[in-house]
Residue, then its C-alpha position, 0 to 999 in steps of 0.5 A: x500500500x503506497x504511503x504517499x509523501x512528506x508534507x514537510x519535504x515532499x520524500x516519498x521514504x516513510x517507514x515505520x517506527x515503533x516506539x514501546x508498543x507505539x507505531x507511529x510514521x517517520x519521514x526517513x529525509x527530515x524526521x518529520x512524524x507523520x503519524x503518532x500511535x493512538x490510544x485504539x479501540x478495536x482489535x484490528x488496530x491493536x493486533x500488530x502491536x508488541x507486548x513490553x515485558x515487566x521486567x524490560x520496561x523497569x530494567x529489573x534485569x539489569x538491576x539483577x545483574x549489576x547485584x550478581x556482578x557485585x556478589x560475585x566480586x565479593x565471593x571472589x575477594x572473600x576466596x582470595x583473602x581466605x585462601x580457598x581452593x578454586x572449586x569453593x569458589x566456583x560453588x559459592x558463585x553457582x549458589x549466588x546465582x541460584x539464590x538471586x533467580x529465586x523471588x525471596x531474594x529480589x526485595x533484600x535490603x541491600x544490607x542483607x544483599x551484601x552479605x549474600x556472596x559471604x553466606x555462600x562462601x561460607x556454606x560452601x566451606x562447610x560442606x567441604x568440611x573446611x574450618x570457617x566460623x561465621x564470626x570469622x566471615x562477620x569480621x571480614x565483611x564487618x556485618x553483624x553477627x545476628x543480621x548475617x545468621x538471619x541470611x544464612x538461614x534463608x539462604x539453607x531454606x531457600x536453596x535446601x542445603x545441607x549445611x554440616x555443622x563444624x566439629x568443635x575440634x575443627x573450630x579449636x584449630x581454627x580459633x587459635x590460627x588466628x591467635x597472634x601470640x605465637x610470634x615475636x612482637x612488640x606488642x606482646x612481653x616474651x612471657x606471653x608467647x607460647x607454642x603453638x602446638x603445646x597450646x592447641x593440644x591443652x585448649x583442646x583438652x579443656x574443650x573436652x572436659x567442658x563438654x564431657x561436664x555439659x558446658x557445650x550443649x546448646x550453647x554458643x562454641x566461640x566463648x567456650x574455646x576463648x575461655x579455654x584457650x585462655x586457662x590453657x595458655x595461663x596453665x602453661x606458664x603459671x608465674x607471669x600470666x595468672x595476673x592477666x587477665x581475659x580481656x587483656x588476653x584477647x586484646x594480645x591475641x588480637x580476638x574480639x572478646x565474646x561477651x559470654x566468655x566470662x560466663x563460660x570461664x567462671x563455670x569451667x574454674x567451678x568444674x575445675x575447683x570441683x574436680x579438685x576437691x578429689x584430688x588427696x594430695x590437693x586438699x591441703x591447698x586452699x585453692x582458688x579461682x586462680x591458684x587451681x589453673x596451676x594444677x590444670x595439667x594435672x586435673x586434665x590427666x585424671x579428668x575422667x575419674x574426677x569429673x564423675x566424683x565431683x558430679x557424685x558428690x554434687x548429687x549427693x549433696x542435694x539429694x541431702 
């Protein structure tokens, strides 16, 4: 069908443009619109025209990419300064991605966005076994501890993983890496260093006893490992350290200090005082909350006999 001339110009080159679902005819010479699209009311009119997706006319895709890319970034970097192997993070990206196609994920407070590519990282490390603690992630992407547990959790509901919890022996060797009281250093008095294996083989031992003496259930595991690292790091050399106290230890070992960790320590010298109660050649002492952390070796030794007879005699006295 002819569609005549410009009357602007007088070229006969008119095309069609569409503009959204709008056609309308230009002069392809001077520009000149000719005919804009209306508002119709017939279907014959409306049959050619094209639908515009939801997604197209918000730029909700590319919102959605530019989020992937950010995460993704993050995932990377979080990999590189955890020195992870590349399949970690090839798996933490391939959940991002899962994770931001699925609708609970759209209309995330940016906040809880940023901490997305972390939780991945982080469920990704757990379930090859690999001894990451979710304080460790907080730090590294400074989040709070309860706004990132909130997102992990979504994240498992979501996505159903399963997630293996961390054994309490993975989280000692874990906690203590990071401890800074192993090296030379001008921030910390020679006294105060220790070997590293000596230190880890007697925090792990009193973690067993704490949850042989049911100190662990149900509880948070960091503020227990903190307070046994520091009773064993006091027990290995009595003389300069009985008078240092916990907060001090955690400012030299570079570790935020967990508020229950207090808590934890004040209940393990109870078990402690308790077990030594047991011991004969002990009972001359008037030990206390800091004198017993010098027989810690030696209570540890005979944890298992102790620990019963204390609990006997416990029950025992209130069954009185």
């Amino acid at each position: 069908r002819g569609r005549g001339r410009c009357p602007e110009c007088g070229s006969g080159s008119l095309v069609e443009d569409a503009h959204y679902a709008q056609q309308q005819l230009v002069c392809a010479s001077c520009g000149c619109v000719l005919s804009e699209g209306l508002l119709t009311t017939t279907y014959t009119d409306e049959e050619h025209l094209r639908e515009v997706a939801y997604s197209q006319s918000t730029g909700q895709k590319e919102q959605l990419s530019r989020c992937l890319q950010r995460g993704i970034r993050r995932v990377q970097d979080l990999c590189k300064v955890l020195q992870l192997p590349a399949v970690f993070e090839e798996t933490a990206v391939s959940y991002l991605q899962r994770a931001l196609q699925l609708p609970a994920f759209h209309l995330l407070s940016l906040e809880k966005k940023e901490l997305l590519g972390g939780c991945c990282v982080f469920v990704t490390c757990r379930q090859h076994n690999w001894p990451l603690t979710m304080g460790t992630v907080c730090s590294l992407l400074y989040a709070r501890h309860e706004l990132f547990a909130s997102v992990f959790l979504s994240l498992q509901k979501e996505l159903e993983l399963s997630v293996p919890a961390l054994s309490l022996a993975d989280l000692v060797t874990t906690h203590l890496n990071s401890f800074r009281l192993f090296q030379p250093s001008a921030n910390v008095p020679a006294p105060f260093l220790e070997d590293k294996e000596k230190l880890l083989a007697r925090t792990m031992a009193v973690v067993e006893l704490a949850s042989e003496a049911w100190l662990v259930t149900g509880r948070h595991p960091v503020p227990i490992v903190t307070a046994a690292a520091f009773l064993a790091w006091q027990s290995l050399r009595p003389g300069p350290r009985l008078c240092c106290p916990l907060s001090r230890f955690c400012r030299l070992a570079g570790l935020d200090l967990p508020p229950p960790a207090h808590l934890r320590l004040k209940e393990l010298l109870e078990i402690l005082l308790a077990m030594a109660s047991q011991l004969s050649w002990l009972r001359g002492f008037r030990l206390d909350k800091k004198t017993v952390v010098k027989h810690l070796g030696e209570l540890l030794q005979h944890r298992v006999f102790l620990l019963r007879n204390a609990f006997s005699q416990c029950g025992g006295e209130e069954l009185q």
